[in-house]
Backbone atoms as SQL, in Angstrom:
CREATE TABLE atoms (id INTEGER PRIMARY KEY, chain TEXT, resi INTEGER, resn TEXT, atom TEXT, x REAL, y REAL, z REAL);
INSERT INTO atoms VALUES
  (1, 'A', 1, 'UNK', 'N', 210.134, 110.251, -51.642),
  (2, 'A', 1, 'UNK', 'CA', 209.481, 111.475, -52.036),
  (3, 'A', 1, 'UNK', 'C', 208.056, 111.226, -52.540),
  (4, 'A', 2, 'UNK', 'N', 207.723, 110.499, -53.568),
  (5, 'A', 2, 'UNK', 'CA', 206.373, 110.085, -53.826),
  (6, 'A', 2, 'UNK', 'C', 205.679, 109.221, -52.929),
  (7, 'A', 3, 'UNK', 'N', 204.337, 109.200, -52.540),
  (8, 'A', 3, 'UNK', 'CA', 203.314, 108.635, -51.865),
  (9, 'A', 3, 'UNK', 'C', 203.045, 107.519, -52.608),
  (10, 'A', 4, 'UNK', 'N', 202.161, 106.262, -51.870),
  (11, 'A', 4, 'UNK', 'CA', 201.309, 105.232, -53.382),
  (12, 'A', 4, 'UNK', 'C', 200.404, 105.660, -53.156),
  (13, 'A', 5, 'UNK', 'N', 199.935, 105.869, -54.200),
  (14, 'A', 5, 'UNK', 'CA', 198.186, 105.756, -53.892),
  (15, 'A', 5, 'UNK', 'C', 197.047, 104.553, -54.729),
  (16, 'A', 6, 'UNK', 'N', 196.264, 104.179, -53.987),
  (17, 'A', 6, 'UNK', 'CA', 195.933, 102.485, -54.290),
  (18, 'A', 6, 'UNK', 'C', 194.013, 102.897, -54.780),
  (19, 'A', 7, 'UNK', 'N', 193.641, 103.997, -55.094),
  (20, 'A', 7, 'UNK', 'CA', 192.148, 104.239, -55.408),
  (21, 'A', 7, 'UNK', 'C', 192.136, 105.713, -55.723),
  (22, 'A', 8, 'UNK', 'N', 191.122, 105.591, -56.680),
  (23, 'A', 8, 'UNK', 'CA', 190.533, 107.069, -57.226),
  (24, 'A', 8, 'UNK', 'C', 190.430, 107.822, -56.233),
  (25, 'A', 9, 'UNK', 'N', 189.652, 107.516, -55.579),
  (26, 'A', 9, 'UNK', 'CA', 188.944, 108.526, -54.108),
  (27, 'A', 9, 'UNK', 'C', 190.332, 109.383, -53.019),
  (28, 'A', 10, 'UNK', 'N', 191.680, 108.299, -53.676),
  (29, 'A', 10, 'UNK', 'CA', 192.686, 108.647, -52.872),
  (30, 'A', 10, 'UNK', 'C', 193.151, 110.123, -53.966),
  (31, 'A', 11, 'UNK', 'N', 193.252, 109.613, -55.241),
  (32, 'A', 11, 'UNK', 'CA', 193.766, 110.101, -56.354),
  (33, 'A', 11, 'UNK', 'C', 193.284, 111.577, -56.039),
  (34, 'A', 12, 'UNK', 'N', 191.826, 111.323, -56.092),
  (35, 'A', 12, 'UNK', 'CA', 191.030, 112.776, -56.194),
  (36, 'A', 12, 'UNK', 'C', 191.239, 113.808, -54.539),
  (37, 'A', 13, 'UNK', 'N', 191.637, 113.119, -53.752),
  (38, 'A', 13, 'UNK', 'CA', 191.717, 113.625, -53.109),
  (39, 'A', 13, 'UNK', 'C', 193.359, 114.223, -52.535),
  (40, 'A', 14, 'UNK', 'N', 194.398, 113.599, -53.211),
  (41, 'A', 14, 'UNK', 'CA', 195.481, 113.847, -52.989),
  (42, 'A', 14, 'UNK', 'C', 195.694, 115.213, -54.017),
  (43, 'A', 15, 'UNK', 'N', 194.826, 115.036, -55.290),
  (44, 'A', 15, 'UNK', 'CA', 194.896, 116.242, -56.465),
  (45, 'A', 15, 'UNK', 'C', 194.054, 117.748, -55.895),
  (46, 'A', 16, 'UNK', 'N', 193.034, 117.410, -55.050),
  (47, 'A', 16, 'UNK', 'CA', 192.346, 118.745, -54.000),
  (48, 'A', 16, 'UNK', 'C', 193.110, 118.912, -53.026),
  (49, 'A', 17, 'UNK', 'N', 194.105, 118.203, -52.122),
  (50, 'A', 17, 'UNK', 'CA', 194.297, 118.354, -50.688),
  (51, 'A', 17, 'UNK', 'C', 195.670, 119.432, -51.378),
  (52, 'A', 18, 'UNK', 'N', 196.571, 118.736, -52.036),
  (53, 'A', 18, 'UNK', 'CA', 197.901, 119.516, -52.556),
  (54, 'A', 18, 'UNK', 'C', 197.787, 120.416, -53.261),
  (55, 'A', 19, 'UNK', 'N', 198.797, 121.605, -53.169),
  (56, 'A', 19, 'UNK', 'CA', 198.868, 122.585, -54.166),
  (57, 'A', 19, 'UNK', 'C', 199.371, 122.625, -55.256),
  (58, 'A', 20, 'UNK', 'N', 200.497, 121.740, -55.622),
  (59, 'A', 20, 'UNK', 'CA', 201.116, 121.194, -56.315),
  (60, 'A', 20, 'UNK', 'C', 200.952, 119.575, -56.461),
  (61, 'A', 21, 'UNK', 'N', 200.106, 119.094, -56.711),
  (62, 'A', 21, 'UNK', 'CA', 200.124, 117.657, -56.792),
  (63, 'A', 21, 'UNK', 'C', 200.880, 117.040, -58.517),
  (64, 'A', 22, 'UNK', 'N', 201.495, 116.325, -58.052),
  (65, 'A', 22, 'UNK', 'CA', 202.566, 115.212, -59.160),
  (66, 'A', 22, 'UNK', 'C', 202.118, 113.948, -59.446),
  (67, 'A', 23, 'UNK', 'N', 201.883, 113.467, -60.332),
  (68, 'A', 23, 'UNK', 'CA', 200.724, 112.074, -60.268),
  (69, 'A', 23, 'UNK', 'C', 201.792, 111.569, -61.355),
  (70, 'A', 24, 'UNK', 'N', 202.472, 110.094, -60.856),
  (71, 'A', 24, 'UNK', 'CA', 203.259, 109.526, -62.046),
  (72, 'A', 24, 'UNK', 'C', 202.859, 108.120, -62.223),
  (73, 'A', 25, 'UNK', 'N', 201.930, 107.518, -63.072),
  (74, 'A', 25, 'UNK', 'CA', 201.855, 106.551, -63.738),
  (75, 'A', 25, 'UNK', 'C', 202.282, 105.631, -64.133),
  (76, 'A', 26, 'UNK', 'N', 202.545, 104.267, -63.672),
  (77, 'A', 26, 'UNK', 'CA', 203.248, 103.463, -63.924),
  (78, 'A', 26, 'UNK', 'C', 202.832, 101.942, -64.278),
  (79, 'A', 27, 'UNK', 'N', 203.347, 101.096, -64.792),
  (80, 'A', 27, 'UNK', 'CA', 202.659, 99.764, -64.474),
  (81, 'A', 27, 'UNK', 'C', 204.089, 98.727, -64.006),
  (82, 'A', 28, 'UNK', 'N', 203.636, 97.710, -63.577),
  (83, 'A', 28, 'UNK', 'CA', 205.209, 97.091, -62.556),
  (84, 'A', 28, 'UNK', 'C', 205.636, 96.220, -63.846),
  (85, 'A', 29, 'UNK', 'N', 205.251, 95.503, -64.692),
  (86, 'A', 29, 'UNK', 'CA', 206.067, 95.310, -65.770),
  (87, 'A', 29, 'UNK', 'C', 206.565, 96.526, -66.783),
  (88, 'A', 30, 'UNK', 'N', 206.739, 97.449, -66.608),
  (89, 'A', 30, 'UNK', 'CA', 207.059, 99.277, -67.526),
  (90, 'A', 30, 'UNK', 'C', 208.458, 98.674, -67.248),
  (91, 'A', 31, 'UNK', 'N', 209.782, 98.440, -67.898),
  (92, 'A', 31, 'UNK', 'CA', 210.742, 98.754, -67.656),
  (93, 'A', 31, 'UNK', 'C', 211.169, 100.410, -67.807),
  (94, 'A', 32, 'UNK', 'N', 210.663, 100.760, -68.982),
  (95, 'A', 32, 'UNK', 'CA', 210.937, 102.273, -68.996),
  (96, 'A', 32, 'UNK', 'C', 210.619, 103.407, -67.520),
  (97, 'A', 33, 'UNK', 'N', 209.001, 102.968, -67.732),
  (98, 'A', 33, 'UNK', 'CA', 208.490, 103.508, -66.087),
  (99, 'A', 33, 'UNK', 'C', 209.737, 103.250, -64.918),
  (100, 'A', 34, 'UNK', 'N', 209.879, 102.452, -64.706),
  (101, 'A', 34, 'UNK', 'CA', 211.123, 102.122, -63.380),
  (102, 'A', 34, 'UNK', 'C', 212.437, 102.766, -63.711),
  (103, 'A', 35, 'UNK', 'N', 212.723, 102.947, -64.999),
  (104, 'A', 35, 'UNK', 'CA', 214.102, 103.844, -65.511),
  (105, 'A', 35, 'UNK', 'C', 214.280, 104.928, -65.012),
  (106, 'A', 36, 'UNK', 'N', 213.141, 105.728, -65.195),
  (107, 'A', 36, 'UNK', 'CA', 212.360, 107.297, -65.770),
  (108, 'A', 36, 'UNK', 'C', 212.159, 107.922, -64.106),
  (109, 'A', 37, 'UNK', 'N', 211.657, 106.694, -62.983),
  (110, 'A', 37, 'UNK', 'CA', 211.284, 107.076, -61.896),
  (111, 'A', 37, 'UNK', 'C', 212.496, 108.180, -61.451),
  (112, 'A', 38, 'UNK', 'N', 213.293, 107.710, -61.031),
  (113, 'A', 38, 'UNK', 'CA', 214.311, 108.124, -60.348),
  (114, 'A', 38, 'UNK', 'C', 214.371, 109.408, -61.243),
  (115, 'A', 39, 'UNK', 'N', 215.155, 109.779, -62.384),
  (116, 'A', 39, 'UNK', 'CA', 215.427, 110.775, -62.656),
  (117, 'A', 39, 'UNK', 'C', 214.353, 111.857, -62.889),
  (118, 'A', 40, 'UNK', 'N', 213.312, 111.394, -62.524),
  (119, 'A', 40, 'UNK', 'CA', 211.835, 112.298, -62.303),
  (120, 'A', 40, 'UNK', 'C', 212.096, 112.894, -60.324),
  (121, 'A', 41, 'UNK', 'N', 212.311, 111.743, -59.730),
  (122, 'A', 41, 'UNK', 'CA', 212.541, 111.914, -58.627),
  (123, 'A', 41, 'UNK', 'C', 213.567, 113.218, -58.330),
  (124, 'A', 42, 'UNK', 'N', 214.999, 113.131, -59.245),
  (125, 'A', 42, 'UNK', 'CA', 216.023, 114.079, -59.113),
  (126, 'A', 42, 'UNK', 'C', 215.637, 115.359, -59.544),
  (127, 'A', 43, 'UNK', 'N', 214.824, 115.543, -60.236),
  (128, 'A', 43, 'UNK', 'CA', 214.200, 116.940, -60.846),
  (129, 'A', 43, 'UNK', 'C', 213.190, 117.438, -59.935),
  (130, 'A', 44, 'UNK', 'N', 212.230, 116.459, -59.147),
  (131, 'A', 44, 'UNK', 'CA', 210.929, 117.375, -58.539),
  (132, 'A', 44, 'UNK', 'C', 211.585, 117.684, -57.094),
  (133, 'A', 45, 'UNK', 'N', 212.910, 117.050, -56.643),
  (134, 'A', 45, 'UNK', 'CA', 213.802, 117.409, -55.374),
  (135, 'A', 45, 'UNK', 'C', 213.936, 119.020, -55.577),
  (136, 'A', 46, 'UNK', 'N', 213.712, 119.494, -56.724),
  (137, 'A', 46, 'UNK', 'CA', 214.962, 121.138, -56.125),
  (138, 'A', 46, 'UNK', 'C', 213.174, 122.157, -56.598),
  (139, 'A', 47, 'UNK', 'N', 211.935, 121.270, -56.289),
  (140, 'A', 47, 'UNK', 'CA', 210.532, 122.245, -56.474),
  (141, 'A', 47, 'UNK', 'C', 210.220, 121.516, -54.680),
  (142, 'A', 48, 'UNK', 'N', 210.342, 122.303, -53.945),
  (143, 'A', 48, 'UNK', 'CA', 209.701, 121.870, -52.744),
  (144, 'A', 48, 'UNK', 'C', 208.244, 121.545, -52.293),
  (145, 'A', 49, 'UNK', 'N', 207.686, 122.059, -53.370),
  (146, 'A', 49, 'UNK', 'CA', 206.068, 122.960, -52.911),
  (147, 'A', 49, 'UNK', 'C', 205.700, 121.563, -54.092),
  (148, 'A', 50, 'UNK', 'N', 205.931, 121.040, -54.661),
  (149, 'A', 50, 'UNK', 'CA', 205.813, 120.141, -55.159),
  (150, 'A', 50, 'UNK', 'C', 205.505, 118.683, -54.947),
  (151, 'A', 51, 'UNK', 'N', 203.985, 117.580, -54.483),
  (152, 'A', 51, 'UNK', 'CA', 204.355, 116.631, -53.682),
  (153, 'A', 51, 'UNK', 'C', 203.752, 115.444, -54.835),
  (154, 'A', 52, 'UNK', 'N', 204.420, 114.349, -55.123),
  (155, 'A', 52, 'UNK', 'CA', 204.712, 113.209, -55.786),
  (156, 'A', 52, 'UNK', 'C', 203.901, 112.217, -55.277),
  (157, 'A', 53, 'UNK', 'N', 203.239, 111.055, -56.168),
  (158, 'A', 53, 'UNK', 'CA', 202.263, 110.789, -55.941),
  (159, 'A', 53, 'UNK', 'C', 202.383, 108.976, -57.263),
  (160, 'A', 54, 'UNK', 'N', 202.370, 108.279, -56.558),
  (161, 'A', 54, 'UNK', 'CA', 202.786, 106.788, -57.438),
  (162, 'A', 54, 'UNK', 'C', 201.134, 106.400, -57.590),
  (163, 'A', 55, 'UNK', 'N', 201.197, 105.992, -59.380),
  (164, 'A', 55, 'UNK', 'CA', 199.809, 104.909, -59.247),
  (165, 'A', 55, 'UNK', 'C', 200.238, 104.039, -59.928),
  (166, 'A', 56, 'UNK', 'N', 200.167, 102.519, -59.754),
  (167, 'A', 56, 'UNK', 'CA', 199.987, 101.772, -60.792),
  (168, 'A', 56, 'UNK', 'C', 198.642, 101.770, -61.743),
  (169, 'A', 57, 'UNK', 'N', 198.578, 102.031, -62.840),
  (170, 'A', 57, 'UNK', 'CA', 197.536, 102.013, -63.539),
  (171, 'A', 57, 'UNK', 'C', 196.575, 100.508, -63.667),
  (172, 'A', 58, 'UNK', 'N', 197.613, 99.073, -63.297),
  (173, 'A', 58, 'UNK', 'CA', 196.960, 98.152, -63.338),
  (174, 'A', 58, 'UNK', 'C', 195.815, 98.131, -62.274),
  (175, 'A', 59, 'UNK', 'N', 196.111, 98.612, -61.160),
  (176, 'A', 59, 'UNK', 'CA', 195.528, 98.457, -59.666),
  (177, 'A', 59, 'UNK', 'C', 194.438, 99.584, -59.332),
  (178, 'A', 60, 'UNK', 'N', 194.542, 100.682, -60.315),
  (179, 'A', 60, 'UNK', 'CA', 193.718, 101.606, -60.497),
  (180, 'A', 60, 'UNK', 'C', 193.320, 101.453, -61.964),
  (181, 'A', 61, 'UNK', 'N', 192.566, 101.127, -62.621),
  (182, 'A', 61, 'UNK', 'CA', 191.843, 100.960, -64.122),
  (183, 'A', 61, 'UNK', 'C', 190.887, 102.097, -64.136),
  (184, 'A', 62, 'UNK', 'N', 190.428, 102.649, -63.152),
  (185, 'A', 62, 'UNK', 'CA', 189.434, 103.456, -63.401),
  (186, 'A', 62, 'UNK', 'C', 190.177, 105.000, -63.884),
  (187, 'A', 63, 'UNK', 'N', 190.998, 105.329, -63.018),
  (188, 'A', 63, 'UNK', 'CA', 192.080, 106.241, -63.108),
  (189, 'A', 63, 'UNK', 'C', 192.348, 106.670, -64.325),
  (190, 'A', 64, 'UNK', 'N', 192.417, 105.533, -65.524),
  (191, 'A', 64, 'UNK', 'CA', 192.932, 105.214, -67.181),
  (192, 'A', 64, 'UNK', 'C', 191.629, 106.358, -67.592),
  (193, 'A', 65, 'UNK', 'N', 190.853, 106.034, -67.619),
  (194, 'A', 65, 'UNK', 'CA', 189.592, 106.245, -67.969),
  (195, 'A', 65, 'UNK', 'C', 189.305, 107.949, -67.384),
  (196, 'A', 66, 'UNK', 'N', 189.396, 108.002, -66.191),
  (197, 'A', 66, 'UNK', 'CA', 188.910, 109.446, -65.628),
  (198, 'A', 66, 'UNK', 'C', 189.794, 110.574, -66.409),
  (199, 'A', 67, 'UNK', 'N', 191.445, 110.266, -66.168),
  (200, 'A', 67, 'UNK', 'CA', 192.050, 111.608, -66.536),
  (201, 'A', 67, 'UNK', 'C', 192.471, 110.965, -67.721),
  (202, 'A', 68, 'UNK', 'N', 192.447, 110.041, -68.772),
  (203, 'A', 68, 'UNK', 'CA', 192.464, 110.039, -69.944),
  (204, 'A', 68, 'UNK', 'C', 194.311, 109.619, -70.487),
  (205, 'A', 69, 'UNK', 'N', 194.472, 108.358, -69.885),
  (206, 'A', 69, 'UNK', 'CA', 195.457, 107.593, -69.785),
  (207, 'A', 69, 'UNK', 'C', 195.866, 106.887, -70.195),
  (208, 'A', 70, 'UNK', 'N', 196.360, 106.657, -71.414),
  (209, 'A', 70, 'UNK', 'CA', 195.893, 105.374, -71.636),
  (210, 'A', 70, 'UNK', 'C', 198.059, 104.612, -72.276),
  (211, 'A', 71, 'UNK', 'N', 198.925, 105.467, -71.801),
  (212, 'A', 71, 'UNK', 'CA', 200.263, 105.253, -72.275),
  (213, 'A', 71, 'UNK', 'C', 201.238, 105.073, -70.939),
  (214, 'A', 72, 'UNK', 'N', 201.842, 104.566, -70.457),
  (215, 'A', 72, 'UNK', 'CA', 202.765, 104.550, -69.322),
  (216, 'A', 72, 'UNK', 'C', 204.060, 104.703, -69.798),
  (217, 'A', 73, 'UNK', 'N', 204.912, 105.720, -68.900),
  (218, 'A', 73, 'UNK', 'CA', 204.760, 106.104, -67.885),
  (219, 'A', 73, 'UNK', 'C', 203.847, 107.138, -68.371),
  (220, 'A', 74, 'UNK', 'N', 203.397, 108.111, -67.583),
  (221, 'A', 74, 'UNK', 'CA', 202.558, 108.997, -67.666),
  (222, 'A', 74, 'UNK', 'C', 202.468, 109.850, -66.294),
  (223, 'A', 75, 'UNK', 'N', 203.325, 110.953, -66.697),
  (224, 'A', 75, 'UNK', 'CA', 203.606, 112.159, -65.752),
  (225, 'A', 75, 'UNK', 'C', 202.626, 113.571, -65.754),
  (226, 'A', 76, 'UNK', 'N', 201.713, 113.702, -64.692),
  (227, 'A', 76, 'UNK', 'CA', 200.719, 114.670, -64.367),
  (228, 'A', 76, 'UNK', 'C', 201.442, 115.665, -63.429),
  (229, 'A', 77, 'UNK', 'N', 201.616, 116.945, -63.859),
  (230, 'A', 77, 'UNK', 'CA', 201.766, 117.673, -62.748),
  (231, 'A', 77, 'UNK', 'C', 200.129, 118.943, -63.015),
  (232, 'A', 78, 'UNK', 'N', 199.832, 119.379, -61.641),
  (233, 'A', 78, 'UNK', 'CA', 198.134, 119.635, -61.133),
  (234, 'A', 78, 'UNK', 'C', 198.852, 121.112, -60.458),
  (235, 'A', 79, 'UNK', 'N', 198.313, 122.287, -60.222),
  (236, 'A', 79, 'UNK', 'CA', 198.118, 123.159, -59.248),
  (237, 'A', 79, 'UNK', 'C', 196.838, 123.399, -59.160),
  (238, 'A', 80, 'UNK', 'N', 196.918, 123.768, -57.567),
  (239, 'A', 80, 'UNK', 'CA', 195.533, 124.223, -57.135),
  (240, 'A', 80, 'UNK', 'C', 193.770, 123.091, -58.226),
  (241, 'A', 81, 'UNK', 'N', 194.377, 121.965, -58.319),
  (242, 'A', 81, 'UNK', 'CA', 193.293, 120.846, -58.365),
  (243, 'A', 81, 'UNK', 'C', 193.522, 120.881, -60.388),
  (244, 'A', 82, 'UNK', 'N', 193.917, 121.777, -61.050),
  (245, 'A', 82, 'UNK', 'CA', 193.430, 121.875, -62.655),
  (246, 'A', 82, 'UNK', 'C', 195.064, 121.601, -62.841),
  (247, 'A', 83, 'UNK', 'N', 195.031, 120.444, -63.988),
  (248, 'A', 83, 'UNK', 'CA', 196.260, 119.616, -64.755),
  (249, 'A', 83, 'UNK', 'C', 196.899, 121.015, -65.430),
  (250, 'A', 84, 'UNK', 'N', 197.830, 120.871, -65.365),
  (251, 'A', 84, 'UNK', 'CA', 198.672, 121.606, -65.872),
  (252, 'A', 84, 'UNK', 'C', 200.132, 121.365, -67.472),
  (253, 'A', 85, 'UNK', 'N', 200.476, 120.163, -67.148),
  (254, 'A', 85, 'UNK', 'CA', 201.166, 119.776, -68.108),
  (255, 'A', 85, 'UNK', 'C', 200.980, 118.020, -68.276),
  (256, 'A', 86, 'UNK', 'N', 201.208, 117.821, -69.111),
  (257, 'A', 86, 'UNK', 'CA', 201.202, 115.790, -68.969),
  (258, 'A', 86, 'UNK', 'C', 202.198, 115.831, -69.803),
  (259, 'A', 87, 'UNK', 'N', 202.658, 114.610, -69.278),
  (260, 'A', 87, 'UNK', 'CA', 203.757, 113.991, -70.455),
  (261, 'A', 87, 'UNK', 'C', 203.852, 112.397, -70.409),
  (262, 'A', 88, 'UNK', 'N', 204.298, 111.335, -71.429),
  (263, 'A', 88, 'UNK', 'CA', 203.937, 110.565, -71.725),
  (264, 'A', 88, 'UNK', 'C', 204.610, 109.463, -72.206),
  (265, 'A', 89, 'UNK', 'N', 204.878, 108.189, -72.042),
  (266, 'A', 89, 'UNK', 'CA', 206.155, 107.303, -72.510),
  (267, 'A', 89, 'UNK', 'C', 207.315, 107.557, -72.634),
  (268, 'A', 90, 'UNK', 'N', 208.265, 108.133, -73.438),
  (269, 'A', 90, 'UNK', 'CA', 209.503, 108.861, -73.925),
  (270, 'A', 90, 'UNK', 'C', 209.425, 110.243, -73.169),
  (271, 'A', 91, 'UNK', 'N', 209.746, 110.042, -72.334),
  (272, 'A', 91, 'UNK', 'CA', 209.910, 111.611, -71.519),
  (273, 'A', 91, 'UNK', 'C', 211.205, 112.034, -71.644),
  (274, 'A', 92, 'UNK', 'N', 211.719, 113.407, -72.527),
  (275, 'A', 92, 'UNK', 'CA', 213.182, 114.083, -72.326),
  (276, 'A', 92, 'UNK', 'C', 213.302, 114.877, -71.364),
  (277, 'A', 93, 'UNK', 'N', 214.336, 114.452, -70.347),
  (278, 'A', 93, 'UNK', 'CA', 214.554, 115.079, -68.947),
  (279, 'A', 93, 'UNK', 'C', 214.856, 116.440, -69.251),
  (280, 'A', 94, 'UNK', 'N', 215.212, 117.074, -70.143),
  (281, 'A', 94, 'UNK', 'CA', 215.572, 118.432, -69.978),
  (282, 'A', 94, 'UNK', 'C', 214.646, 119.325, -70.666),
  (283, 'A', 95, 'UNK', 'N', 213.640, 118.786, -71.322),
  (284, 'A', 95, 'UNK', 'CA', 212.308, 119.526, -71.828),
  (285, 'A', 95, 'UNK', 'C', 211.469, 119.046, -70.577),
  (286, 'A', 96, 'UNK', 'N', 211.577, 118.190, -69.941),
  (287, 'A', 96, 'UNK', 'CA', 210.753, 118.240, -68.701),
  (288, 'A', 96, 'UNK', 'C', 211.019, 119.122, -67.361),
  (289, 'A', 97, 'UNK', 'N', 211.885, 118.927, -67.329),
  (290, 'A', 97, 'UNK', 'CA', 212.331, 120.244, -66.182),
  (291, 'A', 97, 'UNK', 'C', 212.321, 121.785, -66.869),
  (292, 'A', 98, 'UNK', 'N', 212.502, 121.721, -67.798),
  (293, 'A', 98, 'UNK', 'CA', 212.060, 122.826, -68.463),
  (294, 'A', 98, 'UNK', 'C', 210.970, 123.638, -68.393),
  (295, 'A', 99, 'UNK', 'N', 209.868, 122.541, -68.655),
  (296, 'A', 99, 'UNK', 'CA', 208.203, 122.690, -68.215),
  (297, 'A', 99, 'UNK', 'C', 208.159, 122.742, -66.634),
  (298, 'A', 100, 'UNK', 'N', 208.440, 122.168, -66.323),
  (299, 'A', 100, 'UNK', 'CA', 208.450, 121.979, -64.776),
  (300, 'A', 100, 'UNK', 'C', 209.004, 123.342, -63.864),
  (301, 'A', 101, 'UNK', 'N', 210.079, 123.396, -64.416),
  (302, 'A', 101, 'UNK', 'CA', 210.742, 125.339, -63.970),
  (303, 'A', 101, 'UNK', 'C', 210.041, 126.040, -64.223),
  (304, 'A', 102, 'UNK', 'N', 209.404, 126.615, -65.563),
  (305, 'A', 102, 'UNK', 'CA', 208.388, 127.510, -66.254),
  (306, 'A', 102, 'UNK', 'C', 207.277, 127.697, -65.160),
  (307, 'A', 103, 'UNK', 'N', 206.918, 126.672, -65.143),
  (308, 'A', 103, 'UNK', 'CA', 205.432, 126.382, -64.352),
  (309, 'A', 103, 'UNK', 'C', 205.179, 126.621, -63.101),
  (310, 'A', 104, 'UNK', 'N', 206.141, 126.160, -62.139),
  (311, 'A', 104, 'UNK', 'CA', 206.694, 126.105, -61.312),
  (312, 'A', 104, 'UNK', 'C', 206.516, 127.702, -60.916),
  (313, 'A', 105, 'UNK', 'N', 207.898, 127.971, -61.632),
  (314, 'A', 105, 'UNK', 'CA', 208.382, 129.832, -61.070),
  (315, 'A', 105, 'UNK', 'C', 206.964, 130.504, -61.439),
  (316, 'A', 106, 'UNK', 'N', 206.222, 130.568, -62.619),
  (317, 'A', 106, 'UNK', 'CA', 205.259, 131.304, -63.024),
  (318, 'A', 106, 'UNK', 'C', 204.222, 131.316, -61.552),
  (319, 'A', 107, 'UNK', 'N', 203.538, 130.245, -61.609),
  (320, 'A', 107, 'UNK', 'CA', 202.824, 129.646, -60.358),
  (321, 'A', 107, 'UNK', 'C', 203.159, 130.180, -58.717),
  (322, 'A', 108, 'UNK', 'N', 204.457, 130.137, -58.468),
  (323, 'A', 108, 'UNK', 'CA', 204.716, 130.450, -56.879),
  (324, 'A', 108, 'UNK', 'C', 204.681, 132.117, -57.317),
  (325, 'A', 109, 'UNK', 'N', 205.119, 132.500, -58.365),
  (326, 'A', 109, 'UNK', 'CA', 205.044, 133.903, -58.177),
  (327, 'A', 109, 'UNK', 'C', 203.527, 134.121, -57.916),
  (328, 'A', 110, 'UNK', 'N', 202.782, 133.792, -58.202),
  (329, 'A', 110, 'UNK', 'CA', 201.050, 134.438, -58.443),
  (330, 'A', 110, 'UNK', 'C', 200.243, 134.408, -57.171),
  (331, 'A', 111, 'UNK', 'N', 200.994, 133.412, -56.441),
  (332, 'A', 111, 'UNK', 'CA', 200.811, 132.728, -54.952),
  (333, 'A', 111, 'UNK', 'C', 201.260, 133.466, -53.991);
């Protein structure tokens, strides 16, 4: 379900091209990050319009810096190009889908 993406220029352009863009943050030593993936994965399955998007923050450093990053994991969801919610290390799956439904339903309705 998620893409990699390996550069800003990809970043910025995967956050303009999608309507829903998902940007999840990771670094490959995160044990938490690698926990968290999957059950992030099981929640953005039932938002279709929704498309997922992998960075390692080591391999992108600039990334840290642009959208203001600086904790892993680190979950971005974007409509129509402007951030919408972030969330950050300790993510609770059911206040996240929570946000994620809200946002979600609010959003496709306006569309």
């Amino acid at each position: 379900m998620f893409t990699s993406i390996h550069s800003l220029d990809e970043v910025q352009h995967f956050i303009q091209k999608e309507e829903f863009p998902f940007i999840y943050v990771s670094k490959k030593d995160c044990s938490v990050c690698h926990g968290l993936l999957p059950q992030v994965e099981k929640v953005l399955a039932k938002y279709p319009r929704i498309k997922g998007a992998l960075i390692d923050a080591d391999e992108i450093p600039e990334f840290s810096g642009q959208y203001t990053v600086f904790t892993v994991p680190a979950l971005l969801l974007f409509y129509d190009g402007k951030e919408q919610f972030r969330d950050v290390r300790f993510v609770p799956m059911q206040a996240f889908e929570e946000k994620v439904k809200r946002i979600y339903t609010q959003l496709v309705e306006l569309s």
